[in-house]
VMD Tcl script that draws the C-alpha trace (Angstrom):
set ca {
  {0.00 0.00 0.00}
  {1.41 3.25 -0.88}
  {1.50 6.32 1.39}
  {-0.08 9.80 0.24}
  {2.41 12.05 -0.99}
  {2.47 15.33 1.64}
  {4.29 17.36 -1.48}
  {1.36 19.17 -2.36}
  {0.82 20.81 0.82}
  {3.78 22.94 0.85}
  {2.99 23.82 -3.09}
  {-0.37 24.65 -1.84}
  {0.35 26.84 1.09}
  {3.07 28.85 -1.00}
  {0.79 29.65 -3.90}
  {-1.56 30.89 -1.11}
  {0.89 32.72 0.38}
  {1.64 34.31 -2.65}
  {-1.94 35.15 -3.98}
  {-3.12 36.68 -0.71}
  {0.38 38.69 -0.75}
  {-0.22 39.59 -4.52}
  {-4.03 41.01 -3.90}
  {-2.70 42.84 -0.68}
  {-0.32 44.22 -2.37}
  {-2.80 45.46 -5.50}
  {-5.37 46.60 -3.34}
  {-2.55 48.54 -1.11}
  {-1.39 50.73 -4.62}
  {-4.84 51.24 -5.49}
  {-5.98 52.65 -2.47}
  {-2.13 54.72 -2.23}
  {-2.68 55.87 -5.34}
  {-6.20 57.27 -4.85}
  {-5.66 59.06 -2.03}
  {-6.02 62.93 -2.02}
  {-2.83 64.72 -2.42}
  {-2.06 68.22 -0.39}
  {-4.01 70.44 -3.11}
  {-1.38 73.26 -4.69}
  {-2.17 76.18 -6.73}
  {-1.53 78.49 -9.33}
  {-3.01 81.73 -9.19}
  {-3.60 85.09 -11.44}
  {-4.35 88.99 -10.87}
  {-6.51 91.12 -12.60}
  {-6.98 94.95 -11.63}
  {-10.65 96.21 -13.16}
  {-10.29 99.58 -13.47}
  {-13.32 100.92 -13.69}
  {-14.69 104.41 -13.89}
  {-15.60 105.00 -10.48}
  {-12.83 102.92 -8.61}
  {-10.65 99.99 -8.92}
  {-10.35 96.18 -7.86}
  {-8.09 93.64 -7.69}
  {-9.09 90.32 -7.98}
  {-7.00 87.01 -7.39}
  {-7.93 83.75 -9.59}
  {-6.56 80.27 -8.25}
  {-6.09 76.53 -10.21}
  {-4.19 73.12 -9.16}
  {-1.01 73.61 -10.36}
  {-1.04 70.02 -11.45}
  {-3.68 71.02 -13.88}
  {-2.53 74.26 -15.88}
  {-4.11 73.66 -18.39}
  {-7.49 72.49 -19.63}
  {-9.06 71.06 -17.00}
  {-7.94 72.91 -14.27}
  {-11.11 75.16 -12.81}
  {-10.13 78.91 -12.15}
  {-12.09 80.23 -9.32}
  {-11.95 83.53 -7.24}
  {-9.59 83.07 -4.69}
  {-10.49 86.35 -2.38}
  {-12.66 88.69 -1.26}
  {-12.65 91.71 -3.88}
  {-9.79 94.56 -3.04}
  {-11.62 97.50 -3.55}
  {-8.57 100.92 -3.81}
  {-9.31 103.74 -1.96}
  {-10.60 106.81 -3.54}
  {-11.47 107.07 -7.48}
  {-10.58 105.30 -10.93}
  {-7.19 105.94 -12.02}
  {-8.94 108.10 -14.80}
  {-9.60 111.02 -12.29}
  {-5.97 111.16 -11.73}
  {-5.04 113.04 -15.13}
  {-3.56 115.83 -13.45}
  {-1.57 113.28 -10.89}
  {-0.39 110.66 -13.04}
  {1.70 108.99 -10.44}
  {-1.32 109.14 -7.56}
  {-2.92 106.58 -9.70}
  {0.27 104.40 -9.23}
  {0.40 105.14 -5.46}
  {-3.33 104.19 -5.18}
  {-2.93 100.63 -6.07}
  {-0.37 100.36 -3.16}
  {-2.49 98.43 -0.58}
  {-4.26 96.20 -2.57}
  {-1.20 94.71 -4.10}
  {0.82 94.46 -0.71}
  {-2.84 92.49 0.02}
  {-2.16 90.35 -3.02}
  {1.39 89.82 -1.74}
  {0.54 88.61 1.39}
  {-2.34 86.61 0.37}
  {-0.32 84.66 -2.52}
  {3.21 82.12 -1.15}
  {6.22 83.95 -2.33}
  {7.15 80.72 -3.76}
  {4.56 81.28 -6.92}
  {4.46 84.94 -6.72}
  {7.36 85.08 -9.64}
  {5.21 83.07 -12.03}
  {1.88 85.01 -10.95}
  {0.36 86.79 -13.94}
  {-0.58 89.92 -13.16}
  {-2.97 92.41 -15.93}
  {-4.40 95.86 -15.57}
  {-7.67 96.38 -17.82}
  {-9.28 99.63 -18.03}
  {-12.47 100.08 -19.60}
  {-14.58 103.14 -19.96}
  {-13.53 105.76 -17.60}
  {-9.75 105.59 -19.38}
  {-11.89 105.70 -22.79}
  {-13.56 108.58 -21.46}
  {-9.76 110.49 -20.81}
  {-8.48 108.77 -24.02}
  {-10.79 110.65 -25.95}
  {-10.67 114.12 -23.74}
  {-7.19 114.07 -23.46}
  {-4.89 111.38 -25.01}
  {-1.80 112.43 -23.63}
  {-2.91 112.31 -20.08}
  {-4.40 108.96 -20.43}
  {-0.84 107.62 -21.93}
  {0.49 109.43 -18.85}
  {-1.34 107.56 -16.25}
  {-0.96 104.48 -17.92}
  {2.68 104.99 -17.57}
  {2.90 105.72 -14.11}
  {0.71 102.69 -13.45}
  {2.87 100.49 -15.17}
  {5.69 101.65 -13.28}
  {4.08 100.77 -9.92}
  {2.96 97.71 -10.90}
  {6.10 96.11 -12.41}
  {8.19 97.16 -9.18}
  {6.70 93.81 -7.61}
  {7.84 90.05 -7.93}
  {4.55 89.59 -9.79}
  {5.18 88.69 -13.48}
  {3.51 91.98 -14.53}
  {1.70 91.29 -18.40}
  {1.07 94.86 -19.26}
  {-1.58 97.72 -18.72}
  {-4.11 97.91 -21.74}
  {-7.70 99.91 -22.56}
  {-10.32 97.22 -23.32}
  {-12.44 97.79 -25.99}
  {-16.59 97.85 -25.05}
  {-16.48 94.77 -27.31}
  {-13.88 93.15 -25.68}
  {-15.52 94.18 -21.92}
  {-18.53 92.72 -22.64}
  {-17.41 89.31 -24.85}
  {-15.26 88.83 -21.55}
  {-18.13 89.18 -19.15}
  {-19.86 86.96 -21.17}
  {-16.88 84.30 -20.92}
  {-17.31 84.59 -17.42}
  {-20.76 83.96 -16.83}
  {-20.84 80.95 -19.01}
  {-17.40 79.59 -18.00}
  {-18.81 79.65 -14.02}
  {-21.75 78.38 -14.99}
  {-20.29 75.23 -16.56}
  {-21.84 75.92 -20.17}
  {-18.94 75.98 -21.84}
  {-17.60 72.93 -21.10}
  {-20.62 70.74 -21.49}
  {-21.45 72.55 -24.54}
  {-24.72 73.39 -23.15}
  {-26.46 76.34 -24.41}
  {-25.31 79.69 -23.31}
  {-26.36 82.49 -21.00}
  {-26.35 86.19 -22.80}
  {-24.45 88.98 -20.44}
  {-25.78 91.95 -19.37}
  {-23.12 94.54 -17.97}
  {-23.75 97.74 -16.40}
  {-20.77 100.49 -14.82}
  {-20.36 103.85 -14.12}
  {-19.80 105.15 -17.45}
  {-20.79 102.39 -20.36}
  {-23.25 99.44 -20.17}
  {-22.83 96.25 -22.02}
  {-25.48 93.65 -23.64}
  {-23.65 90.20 -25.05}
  {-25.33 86.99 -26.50}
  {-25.14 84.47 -28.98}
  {-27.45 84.58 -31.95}
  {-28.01 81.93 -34.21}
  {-29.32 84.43 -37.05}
  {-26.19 86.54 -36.01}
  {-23.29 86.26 -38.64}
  {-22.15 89.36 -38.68}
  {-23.07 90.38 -42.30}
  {-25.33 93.04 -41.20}
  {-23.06 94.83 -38.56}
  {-19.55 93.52 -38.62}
  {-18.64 95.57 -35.89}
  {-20.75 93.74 -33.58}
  {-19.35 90.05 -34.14}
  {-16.91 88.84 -31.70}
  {-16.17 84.53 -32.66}
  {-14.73 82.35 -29.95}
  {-13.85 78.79 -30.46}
  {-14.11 76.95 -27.10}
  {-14.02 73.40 -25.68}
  {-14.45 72.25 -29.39}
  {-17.80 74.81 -29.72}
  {-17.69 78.05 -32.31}
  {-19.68 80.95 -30.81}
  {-21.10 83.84 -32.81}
  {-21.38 86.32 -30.01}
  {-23.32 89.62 -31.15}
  {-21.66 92.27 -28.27}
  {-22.09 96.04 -28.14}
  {-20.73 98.24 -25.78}
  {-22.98 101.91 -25.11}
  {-20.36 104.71 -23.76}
  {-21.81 107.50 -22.13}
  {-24.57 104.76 -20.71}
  {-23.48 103.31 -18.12}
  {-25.71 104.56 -14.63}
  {-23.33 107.64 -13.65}
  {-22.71 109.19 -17.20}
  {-26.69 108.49 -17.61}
  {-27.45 110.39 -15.04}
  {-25.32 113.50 -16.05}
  {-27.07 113.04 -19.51}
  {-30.30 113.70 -17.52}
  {-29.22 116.86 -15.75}
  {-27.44 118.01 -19.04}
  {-31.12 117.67 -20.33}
  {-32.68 119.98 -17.67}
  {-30.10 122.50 -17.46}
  {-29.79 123.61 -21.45}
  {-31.72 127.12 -20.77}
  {-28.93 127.57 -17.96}
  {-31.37 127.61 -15.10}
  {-30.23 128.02 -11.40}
  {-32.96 125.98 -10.33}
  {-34.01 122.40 -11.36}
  {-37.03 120.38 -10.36}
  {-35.41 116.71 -10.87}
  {-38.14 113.62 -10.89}
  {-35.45 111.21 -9.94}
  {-34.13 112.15 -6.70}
  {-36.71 112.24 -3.56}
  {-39.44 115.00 -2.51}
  {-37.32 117.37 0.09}
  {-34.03 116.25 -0.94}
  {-31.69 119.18 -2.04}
  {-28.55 119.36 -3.73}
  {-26.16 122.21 -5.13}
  {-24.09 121.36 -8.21}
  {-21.41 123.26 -10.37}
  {-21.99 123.32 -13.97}
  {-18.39 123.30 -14.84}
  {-18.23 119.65 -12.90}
  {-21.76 118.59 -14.70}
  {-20.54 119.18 -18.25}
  {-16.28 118.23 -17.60}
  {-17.23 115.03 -19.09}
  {-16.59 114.16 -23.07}
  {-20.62 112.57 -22.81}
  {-22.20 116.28 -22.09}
  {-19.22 118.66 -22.78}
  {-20.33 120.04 -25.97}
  {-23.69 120.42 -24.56}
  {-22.86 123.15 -21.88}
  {-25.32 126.48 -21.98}
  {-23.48 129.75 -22.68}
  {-23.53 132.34 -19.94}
  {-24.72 129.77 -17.23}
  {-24.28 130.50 -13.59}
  {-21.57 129.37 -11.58}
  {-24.54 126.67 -9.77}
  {-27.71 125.30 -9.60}
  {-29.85 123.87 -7.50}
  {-31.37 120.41 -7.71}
  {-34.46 119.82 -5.91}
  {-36.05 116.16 -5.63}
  {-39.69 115.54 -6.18}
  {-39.73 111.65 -6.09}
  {-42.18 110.51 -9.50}
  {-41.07 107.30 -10.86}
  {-43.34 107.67 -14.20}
  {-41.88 111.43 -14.50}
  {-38.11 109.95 -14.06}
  {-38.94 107.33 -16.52}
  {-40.17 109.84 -19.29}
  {-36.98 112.17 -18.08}
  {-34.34 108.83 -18.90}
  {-36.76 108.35 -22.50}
  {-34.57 111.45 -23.31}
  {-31.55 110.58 -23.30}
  {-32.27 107.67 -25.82}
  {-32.86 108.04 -29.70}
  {-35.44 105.60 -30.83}
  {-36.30 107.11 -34.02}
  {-32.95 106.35 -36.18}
  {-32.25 102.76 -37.35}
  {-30.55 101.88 -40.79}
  {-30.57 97.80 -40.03}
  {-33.48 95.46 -39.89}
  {-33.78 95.88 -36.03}
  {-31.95 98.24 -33.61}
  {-31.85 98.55 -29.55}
  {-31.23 102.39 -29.59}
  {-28.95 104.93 -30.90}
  {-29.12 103.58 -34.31}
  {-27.13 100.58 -32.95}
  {-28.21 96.93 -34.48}
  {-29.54 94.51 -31.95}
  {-30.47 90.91 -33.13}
  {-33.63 89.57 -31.29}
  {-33.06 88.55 -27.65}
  {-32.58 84.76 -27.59}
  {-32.60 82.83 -24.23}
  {-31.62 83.41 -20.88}
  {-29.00 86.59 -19.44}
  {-27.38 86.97 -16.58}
  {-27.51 90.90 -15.12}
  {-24.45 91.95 -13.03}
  {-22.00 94.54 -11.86}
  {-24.56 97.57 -11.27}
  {-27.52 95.28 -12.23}
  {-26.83 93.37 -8.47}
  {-25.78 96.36 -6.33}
  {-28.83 98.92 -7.03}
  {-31.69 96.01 -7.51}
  {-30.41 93.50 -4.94}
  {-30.65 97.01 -2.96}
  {-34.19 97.63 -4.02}
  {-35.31 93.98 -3.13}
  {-35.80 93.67 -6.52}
  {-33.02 91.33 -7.68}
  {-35.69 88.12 -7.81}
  {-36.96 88.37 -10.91}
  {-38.90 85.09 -10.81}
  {-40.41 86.53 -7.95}
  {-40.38 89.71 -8.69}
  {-42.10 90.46 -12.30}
  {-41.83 93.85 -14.09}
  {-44.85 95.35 -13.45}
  {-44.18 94.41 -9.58}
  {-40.58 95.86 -10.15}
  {-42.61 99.36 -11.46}
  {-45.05 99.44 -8.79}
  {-41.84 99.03 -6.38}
  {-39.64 101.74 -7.73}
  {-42.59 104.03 -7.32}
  {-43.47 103.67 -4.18}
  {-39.49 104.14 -3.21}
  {-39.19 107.18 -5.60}
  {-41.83 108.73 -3.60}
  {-40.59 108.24 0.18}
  {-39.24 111.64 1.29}
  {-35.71 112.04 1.65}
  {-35.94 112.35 5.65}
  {-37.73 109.16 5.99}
  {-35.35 107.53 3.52}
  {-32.50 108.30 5.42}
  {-34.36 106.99 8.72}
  {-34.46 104.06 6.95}
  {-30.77 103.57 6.01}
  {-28.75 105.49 8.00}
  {-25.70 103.51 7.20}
  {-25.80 104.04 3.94}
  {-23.65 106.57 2.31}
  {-25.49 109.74 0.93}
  {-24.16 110.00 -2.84}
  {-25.23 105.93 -3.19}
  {-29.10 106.22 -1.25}
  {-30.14 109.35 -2.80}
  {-29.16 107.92 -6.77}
  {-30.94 104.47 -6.18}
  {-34.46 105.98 -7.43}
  {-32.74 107.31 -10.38}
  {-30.77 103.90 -10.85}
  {-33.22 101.99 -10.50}
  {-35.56 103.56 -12.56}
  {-32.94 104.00 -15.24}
  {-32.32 99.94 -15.57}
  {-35.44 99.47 -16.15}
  {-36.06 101.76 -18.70}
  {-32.71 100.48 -20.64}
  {-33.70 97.07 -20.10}
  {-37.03 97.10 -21.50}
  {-37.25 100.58 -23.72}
  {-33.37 100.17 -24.88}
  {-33.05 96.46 -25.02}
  {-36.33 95.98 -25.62}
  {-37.26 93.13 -23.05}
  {-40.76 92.42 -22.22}
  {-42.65 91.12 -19.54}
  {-42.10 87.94 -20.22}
  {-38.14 88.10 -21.41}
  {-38.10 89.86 -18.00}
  {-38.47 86.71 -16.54}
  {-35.49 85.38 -18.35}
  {-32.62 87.86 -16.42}
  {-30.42 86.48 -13.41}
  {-29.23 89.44 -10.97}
  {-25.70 87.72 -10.40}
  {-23.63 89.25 -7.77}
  {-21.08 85.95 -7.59}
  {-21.23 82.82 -9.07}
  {-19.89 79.51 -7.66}
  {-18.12 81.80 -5.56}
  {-16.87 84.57 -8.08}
  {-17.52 87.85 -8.84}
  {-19.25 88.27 -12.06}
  {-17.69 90.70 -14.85}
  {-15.58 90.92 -17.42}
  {-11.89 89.85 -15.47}
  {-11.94 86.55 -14.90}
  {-13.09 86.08 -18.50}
  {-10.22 88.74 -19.42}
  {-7.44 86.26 -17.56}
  {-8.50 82.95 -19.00}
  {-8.14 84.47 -22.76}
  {-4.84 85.74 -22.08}
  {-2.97 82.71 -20.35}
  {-5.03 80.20 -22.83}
  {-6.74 78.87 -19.76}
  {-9.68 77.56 -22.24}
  {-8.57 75.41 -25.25}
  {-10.28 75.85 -28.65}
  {-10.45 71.97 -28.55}
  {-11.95 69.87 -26.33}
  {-9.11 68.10 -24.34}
  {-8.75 64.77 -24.89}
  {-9.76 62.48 -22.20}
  {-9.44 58.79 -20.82}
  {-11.72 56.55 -21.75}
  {-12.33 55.54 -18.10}
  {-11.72 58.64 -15.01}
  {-9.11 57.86 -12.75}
  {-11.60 56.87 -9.90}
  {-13.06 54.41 -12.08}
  {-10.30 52.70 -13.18}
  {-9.15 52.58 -9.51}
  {-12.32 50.75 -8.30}
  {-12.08 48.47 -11.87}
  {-8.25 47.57 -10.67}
  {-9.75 46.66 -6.73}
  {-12.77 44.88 -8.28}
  {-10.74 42.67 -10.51}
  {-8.14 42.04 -8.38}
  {-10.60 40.94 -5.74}
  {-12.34 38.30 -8.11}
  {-9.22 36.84 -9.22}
  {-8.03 36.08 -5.77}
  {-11.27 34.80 -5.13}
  {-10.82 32.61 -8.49}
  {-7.07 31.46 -7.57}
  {-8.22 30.44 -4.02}
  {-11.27 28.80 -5.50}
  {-8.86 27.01 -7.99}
  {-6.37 25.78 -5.21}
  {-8.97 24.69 -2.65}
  {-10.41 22.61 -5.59}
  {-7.54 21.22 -6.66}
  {-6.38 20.58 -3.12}
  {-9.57 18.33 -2.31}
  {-8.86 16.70 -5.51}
  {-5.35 15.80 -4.17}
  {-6.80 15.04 -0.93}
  {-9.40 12.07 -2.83}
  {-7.24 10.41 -4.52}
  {-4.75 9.90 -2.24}
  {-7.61 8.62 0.20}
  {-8.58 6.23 -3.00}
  {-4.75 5.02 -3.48}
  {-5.08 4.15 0.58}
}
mol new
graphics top color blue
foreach p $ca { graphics top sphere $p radius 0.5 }
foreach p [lrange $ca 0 end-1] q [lrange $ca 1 end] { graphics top cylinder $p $q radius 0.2 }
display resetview
């Protein structure tokens, strides 16, 4: 009788051994490999200077995705500089280099030092420097200079100071809406842009009966993520809520009166204001009455309807050489879609409680603004003391104003109404033109859709588990089978 071999046991415990140490040992990489890394980042500067004032913003990325598919978000809270846009320093060049002083030492400290060097860093002005530009164009190359200066003495990697184009302002802000929102990469359809500042507003959207054939000078093409965009943009100088406003009082003052019974401000308030500072703008200059006196006298009386007809004005509705026009004589395809509203837009309505437009319809927004119009000044103030004067006592006139541009100018109805988002920040940044500005200039959106795995990393991690899993459990299944097969015969053979 022959004795059962004990070889096989050894064999069987090593190949064991082995398998359990081989599926430890994948499942070990897997999970090594999937686990979240210390995040780093990349981030960019853009200064907006506006007419009124300037801010910095600072735009973050994973440095281990530069390009492509890295998301760019807002990485603080806006630096607003102290006192006015650098275009009110024409007669002190270098002030507007000296005002930008603590808001970059806030971008130093807020960035490592380590990536500061590599840190792009852009100045765009938009129309308050197109304002100078055109009143004086040696004084706007002036403070351009002296801004430059300031802003290449730090370890940023300073790109250059330029004037945006209205085109360009409002292409970017679309950019930025629809690059926050996601649309651009999914190729979903887009969101127009509706812009408003001190001194120009800005409507952008695509068309698909937009080519450009009828007004070239409207037609801005991107090609992003793999998508071609016809984007109809226009840019109105001279219309943005602060210049509009001097247009009104330009309008009420052409006899050269000392005394002037404004709609748009509130019953009992008063103001005094010097011609020579009304009419020192390029949008009124050549409007000024001879022999006017040195001031006049604005006195509120607080009728929205009255303000409306007052804002009607300042818009020409009667001239129009293209198939359709907003106003001006400027050609306007027809509205398509959805828009998102900001800058402006967010400050005065979300200050009116009237930034809910799905709540809030147009006719409620009307009925809103005149009730407000008409609260005295004393009992506004009651209301609000912490608000500053110049703002409170311009939100009737503001107010009233984007209305009328929004449904007289851009001709939106009741029901387009509907169709506007008041966007003060989306997935955490600030809506505008900047961020938009920055991803154009360091190629932060592809014209082609990047090329991606056919399986995301995740996945392919839990495929690599899964399988290694089942194929343990098919080599142990294997081995105990064989083993009991061993085991039989030799108890056969006995």
């Amino acid at each position: 009788m022959k004795e059962a071999s004990p070889g096989y046991r050894p064999v069987t415990i090593f190949v064991v051994v082995i398998g359990v140490i081989a599926l430890v040992a994948l499942v070990t990489v897997a999970v090594v490999q999937n686990k979240p890394l210390t995040q780093k980042y990349k981030y960019g500067i853009v200064l907006d200077a506006g007419s009124s004032h300037t801010a910095l913003y600072i735009y973050k990325w994973p440095a281990e995705k530069d390009n492509n598919t890295g998301r760019v978000t807002q990485a603080n809270e806006t630096c607003k500089v102290k006192g006015p846009g650098i275009s009110s320093y024409a007669s002190n060049p270098q002030g507007a280099g000296e005002s930008l002083r603590a808001c970059m030492l806030e971008a130093k400290k807020f960035i490592p030092a380590s990536r500061q060097e590599e840190t792009p860093l852009y100045l765009g002005a938009t129309a308050g420097m197109r304002l100078l530009n055109m009143e004086n164009a040696s004084a706007s190359d002036s403070v351009f200079k002296a801004v430059e200066e300031a802003l290449d003495s730090y370890t940023f990697s300073y790109r250059g100071a330029r004037l945006l184009t209205g085109l360009e302002e409002g292409a970017f802000g679309w950019v930025t809406v629809n690059y926050l929102d996601g649309r651009l990469t999914q190729g979903q359809k887009t969101i127009g842009a509706l812009d408003l500042g001190g001194a120009s507003t800005q409507i952008s959207f695509v068309s698909p009966n937009f080519d450009g054939s009828e007004s070239p000078n409207n037609l801005m093409m991107f090609r992003l993520y793999g998508n071609d965009y016809n984007l109809y943009s226009h840019s109105f100088l001279c219309y943005g809520k602060d210049q509009a406003l001097r247009q009104t009082l330009a309008h009420q003052t052409q006899s050269g009166q000392s005394i002037v019974n404004d709609p748009c401000f509130h019953s009992k308030y008063s103001k005094v204001w010097e011609y020579s500072n009304l009419y020192d703008t390029p949008c009124v200059a050549d409007r000024k009455p001879d022999n006017s006196p040195t001031n006049f006298t604005l006195n509120g009386s607080g009728n929205f309807q009255q303000c409306q007809q007052l804002i009607k004005s300042i818009f020409n509705f009667t001239q129009c050489k293209y198939s359709r026009c907003s106003f001006n004589g400027v050609f306007q395809p027809e509205l398509q879609g959805s828009f998102g509203a900001f800058s402006a837009y967010y400050y005065v309505l979300d200050f009116l409680n009237l930034a809910d437009t799905s709540r809030v319809s147009l006719e409620k927004a009307k009925d809103k603004l005149k009730e407000y119009c008409a609260t005295p000044w004393p009992e506004l103030q009651k209301q609000h003391p912490k608000t500053k004067e110049k703002y409170l006592s311009e939100y009737c006139f503001s107010g009233t104003y984007i209305l009328t541009l929004l449904t007289e100018g851009y001709n939106f109805t009741a029901d387009t109404y509907k169709e506007i988002t008041v966007i003060g920040k989306m997935q955490g940044s600030d809506a505008g033109w900047t961020l938009g500005y920055m991803l154009n200039l360091t190629n932060m959106i592809p014209a082609e859709a990047p090329d991606r795995p056919p399986i995301a990393y995740p996945s392919y991690v839990s495929i690599m588990v899964i399988t290694g899993i089942v194929l343990g459990i098919v080599l142990l299944f294997i081995v105990y089978t064989h083993s009991r097969t061993q085991c039989s015969n030799t108890q056969k053979i006995v």
